[in-house]
N, C-alpha and C positions, 0 to 999 in steps of 0.2 A: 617519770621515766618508766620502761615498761620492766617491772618488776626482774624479768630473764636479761635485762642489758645488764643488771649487778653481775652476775654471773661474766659474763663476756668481761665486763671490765675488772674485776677481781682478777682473771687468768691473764690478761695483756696488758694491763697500763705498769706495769716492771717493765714489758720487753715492746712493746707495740710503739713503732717509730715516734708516733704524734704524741703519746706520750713523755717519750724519752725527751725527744726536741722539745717539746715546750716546758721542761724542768728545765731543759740547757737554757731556752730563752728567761725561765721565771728567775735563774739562780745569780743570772748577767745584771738585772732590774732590781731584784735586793741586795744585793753587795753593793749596788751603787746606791741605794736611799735609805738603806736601813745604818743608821749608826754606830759603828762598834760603841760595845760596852762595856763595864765590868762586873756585870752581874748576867746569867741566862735570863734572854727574856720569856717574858710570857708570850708566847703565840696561841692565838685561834682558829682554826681551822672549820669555816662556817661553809655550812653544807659538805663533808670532807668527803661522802661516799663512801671508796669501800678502801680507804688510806692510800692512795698510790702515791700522795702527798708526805709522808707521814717524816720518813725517813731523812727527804730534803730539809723540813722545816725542822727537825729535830737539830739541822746540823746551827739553828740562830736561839734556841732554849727549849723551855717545856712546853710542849703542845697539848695544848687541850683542843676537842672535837667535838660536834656533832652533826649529824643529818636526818631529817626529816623520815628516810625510810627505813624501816627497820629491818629490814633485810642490809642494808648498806651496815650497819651499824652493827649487824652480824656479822659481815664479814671485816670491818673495821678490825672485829674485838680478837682475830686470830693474829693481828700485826703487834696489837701493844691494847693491852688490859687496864681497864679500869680507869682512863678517862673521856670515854666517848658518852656523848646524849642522843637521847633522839629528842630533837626539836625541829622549828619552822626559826628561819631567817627572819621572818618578820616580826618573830616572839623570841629572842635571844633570852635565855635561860641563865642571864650571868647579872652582876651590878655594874651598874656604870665603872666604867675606868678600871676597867680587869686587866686588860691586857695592852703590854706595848708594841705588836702587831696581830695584826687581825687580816686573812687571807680569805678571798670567797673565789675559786675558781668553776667556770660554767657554770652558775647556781640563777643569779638574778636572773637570767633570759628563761626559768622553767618558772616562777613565777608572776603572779598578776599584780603583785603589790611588791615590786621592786622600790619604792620609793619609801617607803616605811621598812623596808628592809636595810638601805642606806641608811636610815636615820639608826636604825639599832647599832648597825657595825658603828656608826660613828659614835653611838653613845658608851658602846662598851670598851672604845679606845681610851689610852688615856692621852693627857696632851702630851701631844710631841708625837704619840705613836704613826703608826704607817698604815695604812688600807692599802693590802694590794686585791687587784678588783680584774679579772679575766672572762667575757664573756664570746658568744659567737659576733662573725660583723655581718651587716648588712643586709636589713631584714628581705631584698628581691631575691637572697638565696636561699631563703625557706623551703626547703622541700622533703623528702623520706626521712633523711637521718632526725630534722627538726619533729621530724612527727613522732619518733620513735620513742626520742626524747621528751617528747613532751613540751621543745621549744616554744615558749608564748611570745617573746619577742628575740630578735637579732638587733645589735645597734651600730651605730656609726660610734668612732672615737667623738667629735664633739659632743654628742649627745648624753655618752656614758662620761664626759667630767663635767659638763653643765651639772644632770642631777646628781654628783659625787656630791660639788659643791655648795648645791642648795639643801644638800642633808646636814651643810655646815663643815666639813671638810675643805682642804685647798688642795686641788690637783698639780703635784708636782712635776709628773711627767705621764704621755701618754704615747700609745705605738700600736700598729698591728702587727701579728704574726702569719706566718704561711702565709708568705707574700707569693713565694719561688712557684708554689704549687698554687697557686690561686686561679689562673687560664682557663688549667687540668679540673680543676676542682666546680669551675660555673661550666666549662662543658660535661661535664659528667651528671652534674645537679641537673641540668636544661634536657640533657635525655633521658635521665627520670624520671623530669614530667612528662614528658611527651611521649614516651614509648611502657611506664610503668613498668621498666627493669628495677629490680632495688625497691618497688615502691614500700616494702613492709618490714627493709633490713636499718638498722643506723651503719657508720660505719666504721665503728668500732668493731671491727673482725679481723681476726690473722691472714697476712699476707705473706707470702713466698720468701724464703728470709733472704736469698738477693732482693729484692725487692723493698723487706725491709731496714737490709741495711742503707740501699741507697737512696731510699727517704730520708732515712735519720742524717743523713750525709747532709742533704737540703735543708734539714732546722739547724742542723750544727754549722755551719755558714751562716745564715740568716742568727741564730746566736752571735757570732762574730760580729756580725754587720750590727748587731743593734748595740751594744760596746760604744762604737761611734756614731750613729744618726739614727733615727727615728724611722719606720718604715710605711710606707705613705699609705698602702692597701694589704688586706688580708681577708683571711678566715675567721682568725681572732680578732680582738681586740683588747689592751690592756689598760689600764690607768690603774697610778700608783699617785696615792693623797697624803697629807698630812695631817693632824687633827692639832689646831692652835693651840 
């Protein structure tokens, strides 16, 4: 990622729509697979950024963090002190069997060795625990924001619980998100390549706040609708595992 996108996402992912919606969609997917318990559990927060995560996970135990840029991990450390690293997802910094959920949002699509990156989150599960697993979908939408980011691949959902699974993991349930805006979102991409508007922005930037409430309106639906059924296309994708 381009070192000034920490910046951008530090200041927005509190209040910036796509943010806010997709914690609405993340918090609907864990309370339905993660298990009440009688102890906090341990959470990992792999690749966590600059914490826009921190607060939700905090609300299932103690969260531990890290991410790979240090700048991320800078501004991690103004949220909550004293448990972030800086590491690589494919080098997990922990012992096997740390933690009873382990969370990687956007992270595997910025890397080249996702598959060894699976196998760490699954080895640092412990059994029983949960992988929830959030990346971009469908790599023909590659375009500005994936460059900004640094996107290496986009996936389809079968794809991302095939190799959930062969890292040894069992994929318990899978879905995409920003389905509602998905149209909006491949005609906007498609004249970005074509006319080089946007070519050099991602699109993580503040929008007009009508604007952005009535986005956030569109994932807070789409959170309601995944409650009951699966959603068949998006921008995202998620899968959520189980570790035997």
């Amino acid at each position: 990622m381009e070192p000034a996108e920490y910046d951008y996402m530090f200041q927005l992912e509190d209040s910036l729509w796509w943010y806010v919606g997709q914690r609405r969609i993340t918090e609907v997917l864990l309370r339905r697979n993660v298990p009440p318990s009688s102890r906090p559990l341990q959470v990992l927060d792999a690749g966590c950024g600059t914490g826009g995560a921190l607060k939700q996970l905090e609300g299932f135990g103690q969260v531990t963090a890290f991410d790979f840029a240090p700048k991320a991990a800078e501004l991690y450390l103004t949220r909550q002190k004293g448990r972030i690293s800086v590491a690589s997802t494919d080098a997990i910094p922990f012992a096997d069997a740390s933690f009873d959920l382990v969370t990687s949002f956007d992270v595997l699509s910025q890397i080249d060795t996702a598959d060894t990156a699976l196998h760490e989150l699954a080895r640092v599960l412990r059994p029983g625990g949960i992988l929830f697993v959030r990346v971009p979908a469908f790599q023909a939408l590659h375009g500005p924001h994936d460059v900004t980011l640094h996107t290496k691949h986009r996936f389809s959902a079968p794809e991302l619980a095939a190799r959930i699974n062969k890292a040894g993991l069992r994929t318990v349930e899978t879905t995409y998100a920003n389905t509602l805006l998905f149209p909006v979102a491949v005609a906007r991409r498609l004249l970005a390549k074509l006319t080089g508007i946007g070519k050099d922005e991602s699109d993580v930037r503040a929008v007009p706040a009508p604007l952005n409430a009535a986005l956030g309106a569109v994932l807070a639906v789409e959170a309601m609708a995944i409650r009951r059924f699966r959603l068949p296309f998006g921008l995202s994708v998620i899968a959520l595992a189980r570790k035997p």
